[in-house]
C-alpha positions, 0 to 999 in steps of 0.5 A: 477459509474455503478453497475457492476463497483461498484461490483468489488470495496470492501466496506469501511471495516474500523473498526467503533470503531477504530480511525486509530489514534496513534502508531500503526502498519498496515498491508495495501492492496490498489488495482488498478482500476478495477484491472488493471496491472498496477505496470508492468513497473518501470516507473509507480512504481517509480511515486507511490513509489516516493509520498509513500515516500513523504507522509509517510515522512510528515504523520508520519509514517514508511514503514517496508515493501512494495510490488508492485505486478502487480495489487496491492500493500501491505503495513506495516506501523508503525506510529511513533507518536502519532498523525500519522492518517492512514485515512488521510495518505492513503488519500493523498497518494493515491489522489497525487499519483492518480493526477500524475499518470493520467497526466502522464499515463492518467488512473485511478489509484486505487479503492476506500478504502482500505483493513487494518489490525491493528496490535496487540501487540502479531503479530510479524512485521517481520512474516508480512514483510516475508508475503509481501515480499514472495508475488512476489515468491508465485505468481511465478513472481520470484523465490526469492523475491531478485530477484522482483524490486518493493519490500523493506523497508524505515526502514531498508536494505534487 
C-alpha cells in the first residue's frame, strides 16, 4: 500500500483495554475502499446485506439498525450472548463479504478497520437507530428515511 493510500484509511482506534467480548451493544461504521460509491446499486447491497445476515446469524449478534450510505455503512449491534465477539464478527463479515464482492464486482471492497462505539448503559438503542436511520435524510439523498432502500432492521419492522 502506498503512503497517500495509507493516509486515507483510519488507524485501528479499538479500545486497548476492552475485549469486544459479550453482551454489548455497538454502534459500527465500516467505510469503502478509498471511499468509493460503491453501495449505489441494489445489487451490490444485497451481496453485503446477504453475508451481513448470514454472519450475524452465526456470530451472535442482533442488527437493531443499518444503514448503507453510498460510501459507507453503519451499524447497531446487540450481542445476544456472552460469547458474541465483535473483532471476530466484523472479520468475517467483511472478509466474506469482500471475497463475493471482488468476484462479482472485481473491486475492493472496504478499508481496513473499522469505527466503533461501545454502548453504555445510559445510551438509549433507539436515539442511536434514529441517528442511523436519519443518516440518508441529513445527507439529502431522501426526504424521509422510509423512502431510502438500503436501510432497517433484522430485529424489528419499521
Amino acid at each position: 500500500m502506498q503512503k497517500e493510500e495509507q493516509a486515507q484509511y483510519p488507524k485501528r482506534p479499538r479500545v486497548k483495554a476492552f475485549l469486544y467480548r459479550g453482551q454489548f451493544a455497538y454502534f459500527i461504521t465500516v467505510c469503502t475502499s478509498l471511499k468509493k460509491r460503491l453501495f449505489v446499486s441494489g445489487e451490490s447491497f444485497k451481496l453485503v446485506f446477504e453475508h451481513l445476515k448470514l454472519t450475524s446469524n452465526e456470530e451472535g449478534f442482533g442488527v437493531y439498525a443499518y444503514c448503507f450510505m453510498p460510501d459507507h455503512f453503519h451499524l447497531l449491534l446487540v450481542a445476544e450472548d456472552k460469547t458474541a465477539d465483535l473483532n471476530k464478527f466484523i472479520k468475517i463479515f467483511k472478509q466474506k463479504s469482500a471475497f463475493y464482492y471482488k468476484k462479482e464486482f472485481g473491486e475492493k471492497l472496504w478499508q481496513p478497520s473499522f469505527y466503533d462505539h461501545v454502548l453504555r448503559k445510559r445510551e438509549s438503542l433507539n436515539k442511536i437507530a434514529e441517528y442511523i436511520l436519519y443518516n440518508p435524510v441529513r445527507k439529502k439523498l431522501v426526504n424521509d428515511y422510509k423512502e431510502y432502500p438500503y436501510l432497517g432492521s433484522l430485529m424489528f419492522d419499521l
